[in-house]
PASEBA-1860 file (N, C-alpha, C; in nm, 3 decimals):
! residues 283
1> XXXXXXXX> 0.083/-0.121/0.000/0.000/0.000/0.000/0.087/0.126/0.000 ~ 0.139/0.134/0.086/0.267/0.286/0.141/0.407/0.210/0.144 ~ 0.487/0.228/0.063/0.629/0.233/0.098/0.722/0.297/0.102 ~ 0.798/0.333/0.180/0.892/0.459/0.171/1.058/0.436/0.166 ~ 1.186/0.437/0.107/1.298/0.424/0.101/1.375/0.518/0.159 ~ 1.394/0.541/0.241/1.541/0.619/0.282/1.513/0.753/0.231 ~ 1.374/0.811/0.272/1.265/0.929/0.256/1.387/1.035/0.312 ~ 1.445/1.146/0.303/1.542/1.236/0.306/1.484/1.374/0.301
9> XXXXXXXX> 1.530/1.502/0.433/1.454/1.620/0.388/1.573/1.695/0.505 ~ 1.611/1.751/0.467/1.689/1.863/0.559/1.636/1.995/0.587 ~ 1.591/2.055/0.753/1.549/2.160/0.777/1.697/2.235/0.878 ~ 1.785/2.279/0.841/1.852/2.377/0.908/1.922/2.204/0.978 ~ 1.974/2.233/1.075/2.052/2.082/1.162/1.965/1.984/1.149 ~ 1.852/1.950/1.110/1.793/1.844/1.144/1.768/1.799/0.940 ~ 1.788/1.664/0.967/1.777/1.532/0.864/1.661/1.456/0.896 ~ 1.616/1.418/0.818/1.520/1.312/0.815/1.574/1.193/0.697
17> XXXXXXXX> 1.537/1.080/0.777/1.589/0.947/0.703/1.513/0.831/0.756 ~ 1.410/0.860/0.652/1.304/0.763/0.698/1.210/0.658/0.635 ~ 1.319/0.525/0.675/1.238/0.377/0.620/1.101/0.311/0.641 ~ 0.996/0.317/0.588/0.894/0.212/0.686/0.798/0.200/0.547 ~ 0.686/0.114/0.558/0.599/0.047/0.489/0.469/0.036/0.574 ~ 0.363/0.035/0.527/0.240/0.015/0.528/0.163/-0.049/0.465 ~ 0.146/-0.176/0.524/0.113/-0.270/0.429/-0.070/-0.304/0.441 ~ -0.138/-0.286/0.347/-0.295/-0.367/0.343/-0.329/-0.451/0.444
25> XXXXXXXX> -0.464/-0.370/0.470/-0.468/-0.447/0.628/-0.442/-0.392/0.711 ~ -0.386/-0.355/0.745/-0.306/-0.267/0.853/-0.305/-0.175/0.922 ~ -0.269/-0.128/1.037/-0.295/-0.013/1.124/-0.162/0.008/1.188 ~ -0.080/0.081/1.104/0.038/0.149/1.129/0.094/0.255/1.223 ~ 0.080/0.228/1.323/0.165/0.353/1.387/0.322/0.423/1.385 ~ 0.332/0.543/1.390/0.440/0.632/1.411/0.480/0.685/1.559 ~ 0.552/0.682/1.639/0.560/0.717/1.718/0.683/0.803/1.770 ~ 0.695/0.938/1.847/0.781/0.982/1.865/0.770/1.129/1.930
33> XXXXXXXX> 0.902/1.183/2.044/0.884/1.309/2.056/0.844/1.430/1.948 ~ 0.765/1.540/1.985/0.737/1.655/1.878/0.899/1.696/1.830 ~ 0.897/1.723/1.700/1.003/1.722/1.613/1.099/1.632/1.590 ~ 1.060/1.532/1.652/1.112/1.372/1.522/1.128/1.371/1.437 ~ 1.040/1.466/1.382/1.018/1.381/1.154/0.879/1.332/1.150 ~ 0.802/1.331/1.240/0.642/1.260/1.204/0.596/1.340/1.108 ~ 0.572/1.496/1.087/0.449/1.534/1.025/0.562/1.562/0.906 ~ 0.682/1.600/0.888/0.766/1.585/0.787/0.739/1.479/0.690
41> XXXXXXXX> 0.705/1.402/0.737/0.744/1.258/0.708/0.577/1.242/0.608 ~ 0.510/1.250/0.661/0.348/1.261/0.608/0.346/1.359/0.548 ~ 0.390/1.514/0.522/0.368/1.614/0.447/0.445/1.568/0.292 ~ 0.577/1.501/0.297/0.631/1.435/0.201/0.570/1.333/0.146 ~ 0.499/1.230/0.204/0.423/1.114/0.155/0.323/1.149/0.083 ~ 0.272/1.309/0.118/0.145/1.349/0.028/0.191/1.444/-0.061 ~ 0.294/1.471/-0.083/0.394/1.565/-0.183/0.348/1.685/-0.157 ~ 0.336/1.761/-0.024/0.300/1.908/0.016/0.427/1.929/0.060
49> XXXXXXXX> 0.576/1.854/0.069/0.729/1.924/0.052/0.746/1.821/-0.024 ~ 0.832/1.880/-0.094/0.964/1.811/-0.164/1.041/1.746/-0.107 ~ 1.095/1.616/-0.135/1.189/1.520/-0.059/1.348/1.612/-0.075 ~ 1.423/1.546/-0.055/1.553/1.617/-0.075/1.662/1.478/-0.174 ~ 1.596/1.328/-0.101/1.612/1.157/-0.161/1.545/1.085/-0.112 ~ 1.569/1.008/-0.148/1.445/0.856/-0.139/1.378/0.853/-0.191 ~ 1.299/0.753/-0.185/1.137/0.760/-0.248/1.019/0.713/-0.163 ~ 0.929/0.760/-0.186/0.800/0.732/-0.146/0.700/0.669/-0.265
57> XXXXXXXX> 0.630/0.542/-0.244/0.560/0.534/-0.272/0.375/0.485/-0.270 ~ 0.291/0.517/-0.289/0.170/0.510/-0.217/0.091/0.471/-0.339 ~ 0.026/0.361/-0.352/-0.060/0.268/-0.439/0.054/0.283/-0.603 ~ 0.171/0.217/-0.558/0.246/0.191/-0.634/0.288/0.362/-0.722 ~ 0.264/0.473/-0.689/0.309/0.590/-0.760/0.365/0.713/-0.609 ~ 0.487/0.757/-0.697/0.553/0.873/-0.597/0.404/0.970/-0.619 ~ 0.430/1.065/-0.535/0.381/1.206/-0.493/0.345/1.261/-0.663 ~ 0.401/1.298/-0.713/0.427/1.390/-0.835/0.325/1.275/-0.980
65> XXXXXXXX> 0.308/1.184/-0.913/0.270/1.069/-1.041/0.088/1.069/-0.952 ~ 0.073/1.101/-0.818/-0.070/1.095/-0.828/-0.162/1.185/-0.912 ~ -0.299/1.067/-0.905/-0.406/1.108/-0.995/-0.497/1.176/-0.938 ~ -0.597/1.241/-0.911/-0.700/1.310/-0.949/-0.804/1.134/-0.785 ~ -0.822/1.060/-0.932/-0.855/0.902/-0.859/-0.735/0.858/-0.712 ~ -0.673/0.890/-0.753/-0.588/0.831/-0.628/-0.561/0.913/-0.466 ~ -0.567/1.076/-0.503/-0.613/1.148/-0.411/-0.744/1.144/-0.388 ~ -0.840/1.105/-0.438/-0.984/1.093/-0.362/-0.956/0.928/-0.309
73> XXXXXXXX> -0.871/0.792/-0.303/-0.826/0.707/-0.204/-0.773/0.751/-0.100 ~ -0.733/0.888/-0.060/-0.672/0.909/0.043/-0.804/0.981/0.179 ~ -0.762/0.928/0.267/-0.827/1.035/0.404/-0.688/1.070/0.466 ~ -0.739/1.195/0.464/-0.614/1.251/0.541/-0.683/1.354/0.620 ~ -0.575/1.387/0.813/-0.627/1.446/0.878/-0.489/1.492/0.909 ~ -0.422/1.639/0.841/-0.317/1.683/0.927/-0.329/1.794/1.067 ~ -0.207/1.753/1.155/-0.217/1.903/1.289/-0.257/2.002/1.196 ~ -0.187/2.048/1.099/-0.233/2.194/1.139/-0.326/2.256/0.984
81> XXXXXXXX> -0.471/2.141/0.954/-0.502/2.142/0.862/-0.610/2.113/0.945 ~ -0.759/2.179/0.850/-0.892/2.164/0.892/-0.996/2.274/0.850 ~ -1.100/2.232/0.839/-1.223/2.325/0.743/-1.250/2.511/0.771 ~ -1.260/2.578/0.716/-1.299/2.757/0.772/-1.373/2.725/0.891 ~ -1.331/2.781/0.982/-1.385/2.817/1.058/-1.547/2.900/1.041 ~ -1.536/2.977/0.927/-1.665/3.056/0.948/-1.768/2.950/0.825 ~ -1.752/2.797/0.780/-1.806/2.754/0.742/-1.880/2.666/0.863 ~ -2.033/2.629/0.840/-2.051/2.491/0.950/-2.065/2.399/0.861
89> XXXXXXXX> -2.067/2.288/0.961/-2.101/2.128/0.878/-2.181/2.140/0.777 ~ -2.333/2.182/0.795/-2.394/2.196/0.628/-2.353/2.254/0.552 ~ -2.234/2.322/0.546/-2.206/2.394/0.462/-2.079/2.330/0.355 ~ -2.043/2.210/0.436/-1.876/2.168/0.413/-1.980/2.054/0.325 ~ -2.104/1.992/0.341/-2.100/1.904/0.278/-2.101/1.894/0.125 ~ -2.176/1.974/0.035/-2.130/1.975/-0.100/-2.024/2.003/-0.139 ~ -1.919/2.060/-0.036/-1.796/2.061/-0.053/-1.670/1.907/-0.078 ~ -1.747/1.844/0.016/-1.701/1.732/0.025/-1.718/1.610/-0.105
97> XXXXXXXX> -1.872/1.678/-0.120/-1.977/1.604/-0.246/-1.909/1.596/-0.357 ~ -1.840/1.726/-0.414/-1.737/1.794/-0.532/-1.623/1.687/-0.475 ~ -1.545/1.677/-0.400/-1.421/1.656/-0.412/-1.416/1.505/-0.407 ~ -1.491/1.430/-0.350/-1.519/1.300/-0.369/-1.676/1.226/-0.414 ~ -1.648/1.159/-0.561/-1.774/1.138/-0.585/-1.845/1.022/-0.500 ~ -1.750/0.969/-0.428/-1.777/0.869/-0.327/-1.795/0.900/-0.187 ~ -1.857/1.002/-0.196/-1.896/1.103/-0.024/-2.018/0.995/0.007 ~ -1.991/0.956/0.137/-2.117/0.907/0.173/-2.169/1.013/0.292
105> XXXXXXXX> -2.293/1.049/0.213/-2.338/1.154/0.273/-2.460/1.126/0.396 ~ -2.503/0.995/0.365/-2.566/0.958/0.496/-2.508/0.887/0.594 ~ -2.447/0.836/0.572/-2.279/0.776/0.686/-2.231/0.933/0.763 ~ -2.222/0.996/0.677/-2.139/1.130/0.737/-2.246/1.202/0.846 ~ -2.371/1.230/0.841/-2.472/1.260/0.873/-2.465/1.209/1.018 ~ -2.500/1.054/1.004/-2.532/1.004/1.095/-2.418/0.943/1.227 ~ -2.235/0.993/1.154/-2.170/1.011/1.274/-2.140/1.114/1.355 ~ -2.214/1.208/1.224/-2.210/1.343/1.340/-2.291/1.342/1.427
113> XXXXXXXX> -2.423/1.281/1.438/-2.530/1.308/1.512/-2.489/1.186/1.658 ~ -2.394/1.105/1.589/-2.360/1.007/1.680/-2.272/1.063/1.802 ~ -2.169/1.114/1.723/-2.080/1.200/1.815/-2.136/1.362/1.832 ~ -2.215/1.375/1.856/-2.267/1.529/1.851/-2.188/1.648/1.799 ~ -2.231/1.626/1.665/-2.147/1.729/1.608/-2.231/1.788/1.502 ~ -2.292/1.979/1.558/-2.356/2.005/1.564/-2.344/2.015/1.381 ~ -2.483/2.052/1.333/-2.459/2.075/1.175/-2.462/2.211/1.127 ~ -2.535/2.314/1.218/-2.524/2.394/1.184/-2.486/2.503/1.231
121> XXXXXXXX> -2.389/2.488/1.339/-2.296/2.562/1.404/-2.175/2.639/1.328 ~ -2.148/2.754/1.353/-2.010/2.756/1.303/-1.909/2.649/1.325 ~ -1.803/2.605/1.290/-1.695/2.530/1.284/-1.580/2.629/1.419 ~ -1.597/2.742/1.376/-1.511/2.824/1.480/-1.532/2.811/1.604 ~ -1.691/2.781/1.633/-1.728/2.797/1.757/-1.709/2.640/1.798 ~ -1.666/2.529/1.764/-1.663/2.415/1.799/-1.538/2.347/1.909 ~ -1.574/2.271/1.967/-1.460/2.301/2.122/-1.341/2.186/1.999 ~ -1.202/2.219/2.087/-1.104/2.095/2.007/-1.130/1.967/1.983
129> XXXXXXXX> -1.217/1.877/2.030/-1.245/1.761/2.022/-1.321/1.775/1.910 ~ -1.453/1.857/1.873/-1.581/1.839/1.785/-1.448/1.867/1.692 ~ -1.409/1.977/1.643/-1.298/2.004/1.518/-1.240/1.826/1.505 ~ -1.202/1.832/1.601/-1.079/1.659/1.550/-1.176/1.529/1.514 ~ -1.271/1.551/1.585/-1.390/1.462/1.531/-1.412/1.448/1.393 ~ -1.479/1.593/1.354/-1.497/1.632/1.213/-1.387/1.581/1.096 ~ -1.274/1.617/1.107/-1.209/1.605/1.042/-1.207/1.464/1.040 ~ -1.202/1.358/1.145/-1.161/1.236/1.109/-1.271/1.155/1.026
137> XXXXXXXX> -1.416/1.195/1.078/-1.520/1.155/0.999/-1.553/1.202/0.850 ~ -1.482/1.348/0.833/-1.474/1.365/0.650/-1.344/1.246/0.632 ~ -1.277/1.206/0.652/-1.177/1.131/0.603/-1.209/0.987/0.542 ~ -1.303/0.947/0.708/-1.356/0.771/0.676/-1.491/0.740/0.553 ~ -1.580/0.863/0.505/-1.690/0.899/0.498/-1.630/0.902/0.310 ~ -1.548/0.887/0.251/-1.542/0.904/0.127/-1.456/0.775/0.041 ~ -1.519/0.645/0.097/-1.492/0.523/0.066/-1.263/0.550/0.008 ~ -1.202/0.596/0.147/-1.075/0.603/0.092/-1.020/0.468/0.132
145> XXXXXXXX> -0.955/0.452/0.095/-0.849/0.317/0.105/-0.735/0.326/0.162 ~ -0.670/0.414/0.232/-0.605/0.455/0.278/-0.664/0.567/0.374 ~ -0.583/0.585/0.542/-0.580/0.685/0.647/-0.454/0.766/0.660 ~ -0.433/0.849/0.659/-0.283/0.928/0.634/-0.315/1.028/0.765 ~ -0.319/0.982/0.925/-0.364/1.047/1.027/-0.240/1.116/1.114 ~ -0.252/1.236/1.097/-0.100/1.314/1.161/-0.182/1.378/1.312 ~ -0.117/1.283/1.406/-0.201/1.345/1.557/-0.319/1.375/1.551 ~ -0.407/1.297/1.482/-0.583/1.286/1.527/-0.624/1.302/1.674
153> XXXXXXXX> -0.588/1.258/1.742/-0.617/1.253/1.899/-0.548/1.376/2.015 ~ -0.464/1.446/1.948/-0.401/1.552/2.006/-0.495/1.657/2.071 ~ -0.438/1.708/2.190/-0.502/1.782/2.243/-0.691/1.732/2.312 ~ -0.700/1.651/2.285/-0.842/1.581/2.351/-0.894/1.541/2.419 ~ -0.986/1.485/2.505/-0.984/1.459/2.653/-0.998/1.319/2.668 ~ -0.996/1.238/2.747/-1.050/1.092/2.696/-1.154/1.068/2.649 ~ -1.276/1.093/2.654/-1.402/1.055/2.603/-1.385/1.060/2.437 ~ -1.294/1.198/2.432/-1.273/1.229/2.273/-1.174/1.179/2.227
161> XXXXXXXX> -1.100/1.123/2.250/-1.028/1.015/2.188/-1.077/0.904/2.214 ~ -1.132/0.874/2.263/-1.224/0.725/2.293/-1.324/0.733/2.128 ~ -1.377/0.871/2.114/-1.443/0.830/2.005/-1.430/0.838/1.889 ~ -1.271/0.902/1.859/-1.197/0.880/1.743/-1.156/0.745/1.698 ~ -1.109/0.743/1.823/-1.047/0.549/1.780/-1.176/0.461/1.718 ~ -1.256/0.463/1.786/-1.378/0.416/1.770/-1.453/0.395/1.629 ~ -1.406/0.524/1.552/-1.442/0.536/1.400/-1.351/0.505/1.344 ~ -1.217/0.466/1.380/-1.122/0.438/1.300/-1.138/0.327/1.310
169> XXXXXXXX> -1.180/0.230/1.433/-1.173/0.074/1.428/-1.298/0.021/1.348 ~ -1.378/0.113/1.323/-1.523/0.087/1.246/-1.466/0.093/1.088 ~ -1.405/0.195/1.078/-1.349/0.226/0.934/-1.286/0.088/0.888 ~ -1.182/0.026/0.973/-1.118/-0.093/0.920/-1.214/-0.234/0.888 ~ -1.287/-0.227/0.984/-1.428/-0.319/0.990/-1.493/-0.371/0.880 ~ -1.513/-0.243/0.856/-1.581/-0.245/0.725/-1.519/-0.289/0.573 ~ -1.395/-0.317/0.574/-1.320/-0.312/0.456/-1.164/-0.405/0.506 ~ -1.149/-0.502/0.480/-1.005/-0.599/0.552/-0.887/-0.536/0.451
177> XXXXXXXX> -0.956/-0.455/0.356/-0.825/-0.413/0.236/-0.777/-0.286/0.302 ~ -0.826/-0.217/0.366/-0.790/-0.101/0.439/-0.677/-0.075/0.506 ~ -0.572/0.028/0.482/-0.517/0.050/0.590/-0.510/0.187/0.659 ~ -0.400/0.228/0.746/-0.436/0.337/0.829/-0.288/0.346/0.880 ~ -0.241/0.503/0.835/-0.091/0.515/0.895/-0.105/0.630/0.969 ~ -0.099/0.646/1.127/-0.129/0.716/1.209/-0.045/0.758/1.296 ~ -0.034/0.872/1.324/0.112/0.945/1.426/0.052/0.987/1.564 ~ 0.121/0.969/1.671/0.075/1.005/1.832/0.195/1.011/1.900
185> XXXXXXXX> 0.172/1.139/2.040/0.236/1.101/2.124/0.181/1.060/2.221 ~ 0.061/1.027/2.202/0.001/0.943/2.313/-0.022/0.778/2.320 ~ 0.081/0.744/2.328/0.135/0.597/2.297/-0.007/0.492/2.347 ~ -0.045/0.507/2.436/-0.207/0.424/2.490/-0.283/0.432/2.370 ~ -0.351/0.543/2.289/-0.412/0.516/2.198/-0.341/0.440/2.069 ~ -0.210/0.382/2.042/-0.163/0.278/1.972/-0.166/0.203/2.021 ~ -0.106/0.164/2.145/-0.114/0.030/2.184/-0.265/-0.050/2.144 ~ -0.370/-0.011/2.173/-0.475/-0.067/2.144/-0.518/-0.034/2.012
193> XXXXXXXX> -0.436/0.012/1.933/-0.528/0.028/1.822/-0.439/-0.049/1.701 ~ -0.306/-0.029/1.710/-0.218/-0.051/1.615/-0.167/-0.193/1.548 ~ -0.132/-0.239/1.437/-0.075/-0.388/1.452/0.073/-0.361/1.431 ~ 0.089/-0.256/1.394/0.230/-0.257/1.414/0.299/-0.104/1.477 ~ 0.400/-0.086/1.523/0.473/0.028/1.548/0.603/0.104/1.483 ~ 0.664/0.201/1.454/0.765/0.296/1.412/0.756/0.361/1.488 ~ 0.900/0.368/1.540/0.937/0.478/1.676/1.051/0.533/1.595 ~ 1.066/0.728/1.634/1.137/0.806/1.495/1.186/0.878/1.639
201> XXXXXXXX> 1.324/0.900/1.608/1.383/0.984/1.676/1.495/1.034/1.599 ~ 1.478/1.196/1.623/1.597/1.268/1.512/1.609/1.240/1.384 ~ 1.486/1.199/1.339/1.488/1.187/1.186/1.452/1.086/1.182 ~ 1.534/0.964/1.235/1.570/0.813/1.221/1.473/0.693/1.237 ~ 1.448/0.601/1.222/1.371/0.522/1.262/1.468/0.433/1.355 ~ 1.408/0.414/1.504/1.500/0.334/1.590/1.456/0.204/1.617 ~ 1.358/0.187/1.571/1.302/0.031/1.585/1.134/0.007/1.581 ~ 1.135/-0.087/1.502/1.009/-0.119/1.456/0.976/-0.284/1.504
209> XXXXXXXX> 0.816/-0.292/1.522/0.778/-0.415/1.597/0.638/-0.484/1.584 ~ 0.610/-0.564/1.541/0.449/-0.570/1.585/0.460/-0.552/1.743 ~ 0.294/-0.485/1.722/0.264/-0.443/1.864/0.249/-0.500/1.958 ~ 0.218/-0.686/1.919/0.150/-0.770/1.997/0.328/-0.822/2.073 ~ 0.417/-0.835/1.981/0.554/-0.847/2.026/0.585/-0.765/2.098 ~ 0.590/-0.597/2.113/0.627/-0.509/2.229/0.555/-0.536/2.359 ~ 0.411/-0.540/2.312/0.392/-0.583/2.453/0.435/-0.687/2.506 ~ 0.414/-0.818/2.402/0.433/-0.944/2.535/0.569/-1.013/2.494
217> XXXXXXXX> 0.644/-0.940/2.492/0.786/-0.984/2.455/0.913/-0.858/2.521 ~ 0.866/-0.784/2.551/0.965/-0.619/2.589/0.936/-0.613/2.736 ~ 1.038/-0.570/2.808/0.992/-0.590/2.943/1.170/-0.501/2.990 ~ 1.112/-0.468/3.116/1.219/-0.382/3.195/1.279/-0.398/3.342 ~ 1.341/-0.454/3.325/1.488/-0.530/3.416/1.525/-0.420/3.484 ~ 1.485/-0.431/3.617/1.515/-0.339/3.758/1.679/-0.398/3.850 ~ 1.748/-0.385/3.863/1.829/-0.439/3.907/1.918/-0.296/3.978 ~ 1.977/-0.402/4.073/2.102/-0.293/4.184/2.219/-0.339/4.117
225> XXXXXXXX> 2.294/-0.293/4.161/2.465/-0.253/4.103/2.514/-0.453/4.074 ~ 2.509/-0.489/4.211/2.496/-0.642/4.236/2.430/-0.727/4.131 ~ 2.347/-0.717/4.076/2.239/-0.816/3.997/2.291/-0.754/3.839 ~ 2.300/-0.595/3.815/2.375/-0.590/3.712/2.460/-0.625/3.668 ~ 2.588/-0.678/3.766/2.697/-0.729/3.738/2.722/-0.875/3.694 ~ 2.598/-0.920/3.734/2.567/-1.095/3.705/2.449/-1.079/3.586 ~ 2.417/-0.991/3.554/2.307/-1.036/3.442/2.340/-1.078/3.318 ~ 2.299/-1.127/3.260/2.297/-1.208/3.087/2.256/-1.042/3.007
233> XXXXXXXX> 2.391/-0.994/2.939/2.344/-0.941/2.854/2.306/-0.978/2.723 ~ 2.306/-1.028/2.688/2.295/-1.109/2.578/2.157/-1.072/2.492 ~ 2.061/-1.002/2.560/1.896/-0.961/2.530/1.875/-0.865/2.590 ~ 1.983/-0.723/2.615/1.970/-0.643/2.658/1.951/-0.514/2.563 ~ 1.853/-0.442/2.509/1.888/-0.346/2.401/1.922/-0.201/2.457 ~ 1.881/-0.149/2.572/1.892/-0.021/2.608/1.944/-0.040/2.768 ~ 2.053/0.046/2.834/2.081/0.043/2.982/2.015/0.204/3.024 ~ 1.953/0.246/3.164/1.956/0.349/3.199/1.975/0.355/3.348
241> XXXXXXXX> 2.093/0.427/3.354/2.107/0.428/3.497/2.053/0.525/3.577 ~ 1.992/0.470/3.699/1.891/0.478/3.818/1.987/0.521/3.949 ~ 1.902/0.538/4.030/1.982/0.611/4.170/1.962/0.443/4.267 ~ 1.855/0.359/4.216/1.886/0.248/4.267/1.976/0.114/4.232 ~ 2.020/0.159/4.065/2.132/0.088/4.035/2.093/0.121/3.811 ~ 1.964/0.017/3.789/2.001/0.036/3.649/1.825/-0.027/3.584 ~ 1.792/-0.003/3.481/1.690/0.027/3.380/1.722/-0.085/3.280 ~ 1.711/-0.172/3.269/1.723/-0.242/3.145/1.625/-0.282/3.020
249> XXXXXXXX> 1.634/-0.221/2.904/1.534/-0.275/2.833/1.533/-0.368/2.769 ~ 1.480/-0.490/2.752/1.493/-0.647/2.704/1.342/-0.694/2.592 ~ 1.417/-0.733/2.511/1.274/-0.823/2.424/1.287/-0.946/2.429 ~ 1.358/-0.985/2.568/1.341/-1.116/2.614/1.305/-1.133/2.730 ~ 1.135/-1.068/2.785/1.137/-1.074/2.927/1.135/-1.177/2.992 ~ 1.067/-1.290/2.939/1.068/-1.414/2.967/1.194/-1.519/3.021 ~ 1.293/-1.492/2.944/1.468/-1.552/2.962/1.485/-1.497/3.072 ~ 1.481/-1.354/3.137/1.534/-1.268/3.261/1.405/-1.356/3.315
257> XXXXXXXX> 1.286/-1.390/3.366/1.178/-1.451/3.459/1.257/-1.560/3.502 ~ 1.255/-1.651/3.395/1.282/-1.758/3.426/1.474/-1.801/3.483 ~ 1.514/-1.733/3.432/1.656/-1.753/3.473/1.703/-1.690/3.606 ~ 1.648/-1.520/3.572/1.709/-1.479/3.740/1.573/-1.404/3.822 ~ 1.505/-1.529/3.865/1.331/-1.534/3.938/1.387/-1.397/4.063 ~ 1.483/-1.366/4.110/1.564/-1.245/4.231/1.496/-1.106/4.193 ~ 1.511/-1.127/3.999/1.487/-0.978/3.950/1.375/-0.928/3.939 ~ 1.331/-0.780/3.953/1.211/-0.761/3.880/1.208/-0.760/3.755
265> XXXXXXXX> 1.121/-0.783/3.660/1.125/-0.799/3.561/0.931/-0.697/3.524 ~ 0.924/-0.567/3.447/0.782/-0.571/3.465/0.777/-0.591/3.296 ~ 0.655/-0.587/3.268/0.599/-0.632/3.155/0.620/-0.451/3.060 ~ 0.642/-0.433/2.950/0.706/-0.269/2.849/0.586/-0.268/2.843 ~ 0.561/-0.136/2.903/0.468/-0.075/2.846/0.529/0.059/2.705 ~ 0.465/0.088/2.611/0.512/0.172/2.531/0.531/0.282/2.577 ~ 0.500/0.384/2.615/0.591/0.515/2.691/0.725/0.433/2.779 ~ 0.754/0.326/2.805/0.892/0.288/2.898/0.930/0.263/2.770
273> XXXXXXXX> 0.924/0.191/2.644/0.989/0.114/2.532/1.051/0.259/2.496 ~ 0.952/0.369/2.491/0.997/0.474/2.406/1.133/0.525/2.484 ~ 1.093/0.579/2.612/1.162/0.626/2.684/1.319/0.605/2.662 ~ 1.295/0.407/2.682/1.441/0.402/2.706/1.539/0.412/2.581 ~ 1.435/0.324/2.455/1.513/0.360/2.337/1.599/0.489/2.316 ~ 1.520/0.640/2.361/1.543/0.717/2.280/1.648/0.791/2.408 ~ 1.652/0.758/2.553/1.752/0.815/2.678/1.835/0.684/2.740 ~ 1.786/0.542/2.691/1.938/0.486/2.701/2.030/0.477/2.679
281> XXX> 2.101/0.382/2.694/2.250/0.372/2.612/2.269/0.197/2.579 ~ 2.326/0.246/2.450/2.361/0.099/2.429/2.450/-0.013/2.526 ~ 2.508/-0.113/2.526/2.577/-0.174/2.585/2.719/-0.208/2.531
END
């Protein structure tokens, strides 16, 4: 569906160099501190910058080779992109009607009324959640084949990200050919949503995983000065040292259980995976 090669863009000190794929089916996450390369990275995939090298490609054509047909396959929801303000919902819909002849206009209707999102309100006057709502429901609402989601859930409260996800897991539902490449720093709403992960730091991609593997395979090794000195590194990917001795990050939590039963061992959660990747140190 999405593949990208050694994607390249230089802003002043900072590089971007960024490998990953999105494959059919799928629910792709990005993950990473603000100014990683996430929305870089998606503004290039939709050819709104210029690469600098690499390639991108998305239903087998770069940026510059899409059609007319192939941008109405896309939903896309960027940060800092979204409808006039001094337009309301009835007003956006023949808008929508024009740009995709595949608007489903009673689908669209009836998730606004689901998620209360008023129709004939201004758009300006709408709190941050109804805006991020909106936008994600013009996206799912025009039979696209692709999700191109840059921080959908940002800034929202739980209820409102509860009901973003919600249309996105409906969106896939409906269609097994579907996929969905989505950026957060709120790592909880991937964990449950994602089948796979990309974690980007300084441009880079530092490691990629199915999700079902980070969780039940990644785990973090508590140890004092003593227990560090005897441990098996051997399945150790990240060290961080602690005021009680040391941080270990392992995608072998199981080998540390069973071998040294002394240690703690807790189960990675993704904000610790991120953490340590991107403030440990190698070994």
């Amino acid at each position: 569906m999405l593949k990208i090669e050694h994607l390249k863009k230089t802003y002043g000190d900072f590089t971007l160099d960024c490998t990953m794929r999105v494959e059919p089916g799928c629910i792709t996450g990005l993950v990473g501190e603000n100014g990683a390369g996430k929305s870089t990275t998606f503004k290039a995939i939709l050819g709104l910058i210029s690469a600098d090298g690499g390639t991108t490609a998305l239903f087998g054509r770069t940026p510059d080779q899409f059609t007319k047909e192939d941008r109405q396959k896309m939903g896309v929801v960027l940060a800092d992109s979204g409808f006039s303000g001094y337009l309301s919902v009835r007003d956006v819909l023949p808008v929508l009607k024009a740009m995709y002849p595949g608007f489903d206009r009673t689908r669209f209707e009836n998730l606004c009324r689901r998620f209360d999102i008023p129709m004939e309100k201004k758009i300006k006057e709408f709190s941050t959640g109804m805006k991020a709502k909106l936008k994600v429901i013009a996206a799912v609402t025009h039979g696209a084949e692709i999700l191109i989601l840059d921080e959908p859930t940002s800034g929202l409260d739980v209820m409102a990200r509860r009901d973003v996800l919600d249309i996105l897991r409906e969106y896939m539902e409906e269609d097994e050919t579907r996929s969905i490449l989505i950026s957060s720093h709120i790592s909880t709403d991937l964990e449950n949503l994602c089948d796979d992960i990309y974690m980007i730091h300084d441009g880079k991609i530092i490691l990629h995983e199915d999700t079902d593997v980070l969780m039940g395979q990644y785990g973090l090794i508590k140890v004092d000065e003593e227990q560090f000195a005897k441990l098996d590194r051997s399945y150790i990917i990240r060290v961080r040292r602690e005021s009680y001795g040391y941080d270990c990050l392992t995608d072998q939590k199981q080998y540390y259980r069973e071998n040294y039963p002394g240690v703690v061992v807790e189960n990675g959660m993704l904000d610790e995976i991120i953490a340590m990747m991107i403030g440990g140190e190698r070994l």
